[in-house]
N, C-alpha and C positions, 0 to 999 in steps of 0.2 A: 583433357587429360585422359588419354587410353590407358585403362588398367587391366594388369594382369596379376592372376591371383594362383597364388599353390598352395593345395590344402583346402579344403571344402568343407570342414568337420563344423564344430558351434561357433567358433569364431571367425571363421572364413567368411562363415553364412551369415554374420554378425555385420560384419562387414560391408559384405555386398548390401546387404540390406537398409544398413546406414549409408552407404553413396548412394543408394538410388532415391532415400527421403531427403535428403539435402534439399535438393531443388524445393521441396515440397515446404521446408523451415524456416530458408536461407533466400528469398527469392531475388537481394543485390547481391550475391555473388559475384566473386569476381571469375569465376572459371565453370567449366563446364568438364561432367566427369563421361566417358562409356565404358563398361564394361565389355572387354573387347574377347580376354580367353581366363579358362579356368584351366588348371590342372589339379586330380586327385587321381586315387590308385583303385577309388570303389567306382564300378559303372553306374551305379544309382546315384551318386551325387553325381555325374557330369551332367544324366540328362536331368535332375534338377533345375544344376546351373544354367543350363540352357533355355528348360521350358518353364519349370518357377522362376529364376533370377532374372533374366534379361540376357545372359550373356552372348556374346555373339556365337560362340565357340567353348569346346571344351574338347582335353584330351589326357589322355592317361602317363603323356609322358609330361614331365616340370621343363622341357628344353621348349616344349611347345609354346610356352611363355617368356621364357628370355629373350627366342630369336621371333619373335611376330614384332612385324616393324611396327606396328600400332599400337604397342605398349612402350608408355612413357614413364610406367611407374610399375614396380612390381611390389604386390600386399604377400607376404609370407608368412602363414599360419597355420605351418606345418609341425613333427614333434622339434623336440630342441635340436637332436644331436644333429640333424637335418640342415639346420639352419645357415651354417658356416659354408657348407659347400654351393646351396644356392645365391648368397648374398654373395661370396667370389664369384660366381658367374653372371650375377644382374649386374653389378660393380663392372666386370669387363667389356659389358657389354653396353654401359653407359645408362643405364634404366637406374631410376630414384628407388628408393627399396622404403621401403614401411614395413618391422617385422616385426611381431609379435613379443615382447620380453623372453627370456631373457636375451636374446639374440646369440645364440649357441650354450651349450650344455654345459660347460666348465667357461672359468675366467680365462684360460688360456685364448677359448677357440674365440670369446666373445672380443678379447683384445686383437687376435686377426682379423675377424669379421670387421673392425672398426678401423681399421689399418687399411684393407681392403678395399672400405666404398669411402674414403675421406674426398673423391673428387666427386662423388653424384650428394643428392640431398637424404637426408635417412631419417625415418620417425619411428620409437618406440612403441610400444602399445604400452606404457603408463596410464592408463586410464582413468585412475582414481583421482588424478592431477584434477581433470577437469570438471570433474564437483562442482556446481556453483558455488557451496557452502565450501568448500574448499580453498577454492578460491579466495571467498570473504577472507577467512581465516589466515590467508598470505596476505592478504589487505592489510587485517587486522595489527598482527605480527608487525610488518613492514612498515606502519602508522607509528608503532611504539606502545599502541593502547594498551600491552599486559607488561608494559616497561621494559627492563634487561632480564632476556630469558635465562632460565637458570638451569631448568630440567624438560625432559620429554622423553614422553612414552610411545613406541608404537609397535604393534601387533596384528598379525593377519593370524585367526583361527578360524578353522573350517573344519566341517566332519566329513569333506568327501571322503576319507580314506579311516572313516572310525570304524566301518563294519569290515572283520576280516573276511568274510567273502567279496570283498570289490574285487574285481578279476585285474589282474596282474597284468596292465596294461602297461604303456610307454613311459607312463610318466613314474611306475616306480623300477625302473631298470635305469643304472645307472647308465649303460651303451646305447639305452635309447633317448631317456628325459634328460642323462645328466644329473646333475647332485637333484636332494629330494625337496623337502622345505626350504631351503637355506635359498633358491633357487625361483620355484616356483610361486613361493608365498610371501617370504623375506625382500624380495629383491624388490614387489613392492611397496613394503613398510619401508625400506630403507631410500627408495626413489623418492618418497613424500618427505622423508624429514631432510635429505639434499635440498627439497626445493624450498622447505619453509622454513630452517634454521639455517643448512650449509654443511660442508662436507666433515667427515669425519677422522678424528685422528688416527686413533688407538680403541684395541677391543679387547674381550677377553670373552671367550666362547665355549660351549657345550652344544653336542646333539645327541641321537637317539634315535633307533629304530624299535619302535613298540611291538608292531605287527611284523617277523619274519620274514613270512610265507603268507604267499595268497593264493588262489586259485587261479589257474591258466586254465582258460575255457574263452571261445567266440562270443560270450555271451555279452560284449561292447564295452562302452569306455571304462572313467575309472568311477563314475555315477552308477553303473549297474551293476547285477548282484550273480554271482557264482553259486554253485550248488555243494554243499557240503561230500557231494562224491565226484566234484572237479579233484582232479591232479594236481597238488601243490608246486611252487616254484618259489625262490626267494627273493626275498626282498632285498636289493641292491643299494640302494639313499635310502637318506637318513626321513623320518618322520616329523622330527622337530630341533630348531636348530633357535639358540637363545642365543645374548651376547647383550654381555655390559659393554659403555663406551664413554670414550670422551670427543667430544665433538671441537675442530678447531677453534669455535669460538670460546672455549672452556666449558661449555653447556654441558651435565651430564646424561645421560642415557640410558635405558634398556629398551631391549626389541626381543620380541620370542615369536616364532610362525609353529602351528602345527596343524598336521592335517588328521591326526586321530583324535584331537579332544572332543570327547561327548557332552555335547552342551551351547559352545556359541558354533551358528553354521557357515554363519560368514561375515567375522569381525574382522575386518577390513578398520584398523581404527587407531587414532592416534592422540594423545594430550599434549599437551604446552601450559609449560607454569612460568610466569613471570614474576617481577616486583613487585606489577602493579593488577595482574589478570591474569586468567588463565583459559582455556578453552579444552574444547573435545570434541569429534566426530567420531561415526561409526559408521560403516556400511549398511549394515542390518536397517539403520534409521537413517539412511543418508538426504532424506529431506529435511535435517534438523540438526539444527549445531549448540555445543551446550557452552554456556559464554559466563567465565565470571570475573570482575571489573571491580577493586577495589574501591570500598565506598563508607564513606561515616552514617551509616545510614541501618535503622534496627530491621529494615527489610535485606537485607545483604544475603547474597548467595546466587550460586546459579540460575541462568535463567535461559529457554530454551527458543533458540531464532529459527523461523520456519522459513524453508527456503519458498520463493516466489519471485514475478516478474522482475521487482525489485535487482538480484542479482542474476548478472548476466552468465548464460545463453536461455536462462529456464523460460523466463517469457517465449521462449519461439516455440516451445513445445504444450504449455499451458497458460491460462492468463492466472491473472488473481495471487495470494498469499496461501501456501499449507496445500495447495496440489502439487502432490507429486510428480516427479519422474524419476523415472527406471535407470535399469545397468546398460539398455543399449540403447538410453538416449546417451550417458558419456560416450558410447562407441561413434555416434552420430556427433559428437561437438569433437572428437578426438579426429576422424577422419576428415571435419568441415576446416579444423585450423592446420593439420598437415596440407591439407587442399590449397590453402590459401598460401602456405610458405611454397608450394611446388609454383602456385601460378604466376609469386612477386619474385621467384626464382631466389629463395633469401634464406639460410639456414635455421633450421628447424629444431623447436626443445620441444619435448624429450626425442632425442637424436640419440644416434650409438656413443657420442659422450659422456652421455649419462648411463646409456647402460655399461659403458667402461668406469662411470664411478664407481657406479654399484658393484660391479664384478672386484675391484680391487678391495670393496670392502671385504666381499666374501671372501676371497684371499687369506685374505687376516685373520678370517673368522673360521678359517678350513687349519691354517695354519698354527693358532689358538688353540684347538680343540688335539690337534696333535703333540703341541708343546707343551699347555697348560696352563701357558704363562699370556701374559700381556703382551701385544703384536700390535707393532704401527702399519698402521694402511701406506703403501707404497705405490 
C-alpha cells in the first residue's frame, strides 16, 4: 500500500510513525505499507519526512501527492477548512483517503466531501473508538450486561485553549478550523456514543465563546504561548458547545466539549447507565474502565477493569494486566484496521458516514443554538 500524506504537523507525524511500527506489532499482516511522499508548507518538516520518517520523497506542493502513481492511499491531516478540496481531488483521482475528523470545517463541506469519495474507500481518524477498554464496553453494551439503556453521558474537555495567550492559530478562525468545539472536541464525544448506543434524534443546544481575542504572533500551534504585547485578533468559533438529546432508541443524553475549562486536560470521556449496569471511561485514565453490575450483594458498587493482554489489540504493544498504553498506540491500531480494510478492499468504519453522522448532528445543534428550540437531526 503506497502512502501519501499532506500535512506533516503532530498528527501527520503520528501517523507516519504508526505505519512504519505496524510491521513491528502486527507481524501476520495481511498487507505491507511504504511511504512513498509527503507534502507540507514548512521546509523543516519535508526534510524530516524524509531523513527522520522514511519517506521516499517530500514536497511543498499537496498536488505532489495526488498525482504520484505510487500512492494508493492518501493520509490528510492538514487544517479542516483544507480538507474538502483535497479529498475532491484524491477522490478524482481514485486514491483511498484516510482524513483526519472532522473531514471539512462546516457540515455542509463535510457532506460533499463524502459525496465525493463514495467510490474509493475512506477512514476517519475516530480514534478514541479503538480503546481496548472501549472496545470492552461495546462488548459489554452489546451482551446486554447493564440491561436496557436508559441514559448516557459524554464529554470531551481539554485546556488547550484555557490560557488567553494561546496564539490565535487555525483552529480558532472560523475560515480556517471551521466551527470551534462543537467540531473539534464534540464530534468525538458524539462518534463514541454513534457507535455504542446509535444514532441520534433530537437536540437542543447552547455554545460560547469565553476567550474573544488571542494573540497573533508566530510563536506556534494552539499548545504555545503568546506574549502579552502580541497584537490581538478575534476569536471566530465557539469555545464550548453543550446539547441535550434524545437518542432514537429513546435513550437520553447530554454532551458538552470545551476547550477553556481550567481543570480536566483531556476528558475524553463517556458513562452508560442501564437497568442492570453501568459503566464509564475517560481518556485521562484510558487504561481503566469503571464497571458497575447490578448485584444483591453488601460489596456492591463500582469497580475498576484494568486494561491488558486480555482485551484485544493491547497484547501486541504490552504483555501482562495494568500496563499501559498510550494515545499513539490507538493511532497505531487505528491505521493497522484501516490497513487491513484497504488490503480485503472492503469498506471501512469509521468512514466519511460517520463523519456525515456526526456532521448532521451538529446541524441540529448549530441550528438549536440559533432557534432555541428543540431540532431533529436530518
Amino acid at each position: 500500500i503506497g502512502v501519501g500524506l499532506i500535512g506533516f504537523g503532530w498528527l501527520g507525524q503520528a501517523h507516519s510513525r504508526s505505519l512504519r511500527r505496524i510491521p513491528t506489532l502486527f507481524p501476520d499482516r495481511p498487507f505491507e505499507t511504504e511511504l512513498v511522499v509527503c507534502a507540507d508548507t514548512l521546509p523543516g518538516r519535508l526534510d524530516e519526512a524524509v531523513g527522520g520518517f522514511g519517506y521516499a520523497s517530500a514536497a511543498a506542493d499537496w498536488r505532489a501527492v495526488i498525482e504520484h502513481p505510487d500512492v494508493d492511499v492518501v493520509f490528510i491531516t492538514a487544517p479542516n477548512m483544507l480538507h474538502l478540496e483535497l479529498i475532491e481531488a484524491a477522490a478524482a483521482a481514485g486514491k483511498d483517503i484516510f482524513c483526519e475528523k472532522p473531514v471539512g470545517g462546516t457540515p455542509e463541506q463535510t457532506e460533499r466531501a463524502a459525496d465525493a469519495a463514495r467510490d474509493v474507500i475512506t477512514g476517519v481518524g475516530y480514534n478514541y473508538r479503538w480503546a481496548p477498554l472501549v472496545q470492552y464496553a461495546k462488548q459489554l453494551i452489546a451482551d446486554g450486561r447493564l440491561g436496557e439503556i436508559t441514559n448516557y453521558r459524554g464529554r470531551f474537555f481539554s485546556m488547550y485553549g484555557s490560557d488567553p495567550l494561546n496564539p490565535l492559530s487555525w483552529r480558532y478562525r472560523l475560515e480556517q478550523g471551521g466551527h470551534g468545539a462543537s467540531t473539534d472536541l464534540l464530534s468525538h464525544a458524539v462518534d463514541l456514543a454513534h457507535m455504542l448506543i446509535g444514532p441520534i434524534a433530537r437536540v437542543i443546544a447552547t455554545t460560547e465563546t469565553f476567550i474573544r481575542e488571542r494573540p497573533v504572533t508566530a510563536a506556534g500551534t494552539h499548545y504555545a504561548r503568546g506574549s502579552t504585547d502580541d497584537p490581538r485578533g478575534p476569536v471566530t468559533n465557539e469555545d464550548y458547545a453543550g446539547m441535550l438529546c434524545e437518542f432514537a432508541s429513546g435513550v437520553r443524553g447530554t454532551f458538552e466539549a470545551s476547550r477553556t475549562l481550567v481543570g480536566p486536560e483531556s476528558q475524553m470521556a463517556f458513562e452508560v447507565y442501564g437497568t442492570r449496569g453501568a459503566l464509564s471511561w475517560n481518556l485521562e485514565r484510558m487504561n481503566e474502565l469503571r464497571l458497575y453490575l447490578a448485584e444483591d450483594e453488601a460489596h456492591s458498587g463500582y469497580r475498576t477493569v484494568f486494561g491488558g493482554e486480555r482485551f484485544p489489540y493491547h497484547g501486541a504493544f504490552v504483555p501482562g494486566s495494568a500496563n499501559g498504553i498510550g494515545f499513539e498506540d490507538l493511532v497505531v491500531i487505528e491505521d493497522y484496521e484501516f490497513c487491513r480494510s484497504l488490503a480485503a478492499r472492503r469498506p471501512h468504519s469509521p468512514g466519511f458516514d460517520d463523519a456525515r453522522a456526526f456532521v448532521r448532528v451538529q446541524a441540529a445543534l448549530l441550528e438549536s443554538v440559533r432557534s432555541g428550540r428543540w431540532e431533529d437531526v436530518r
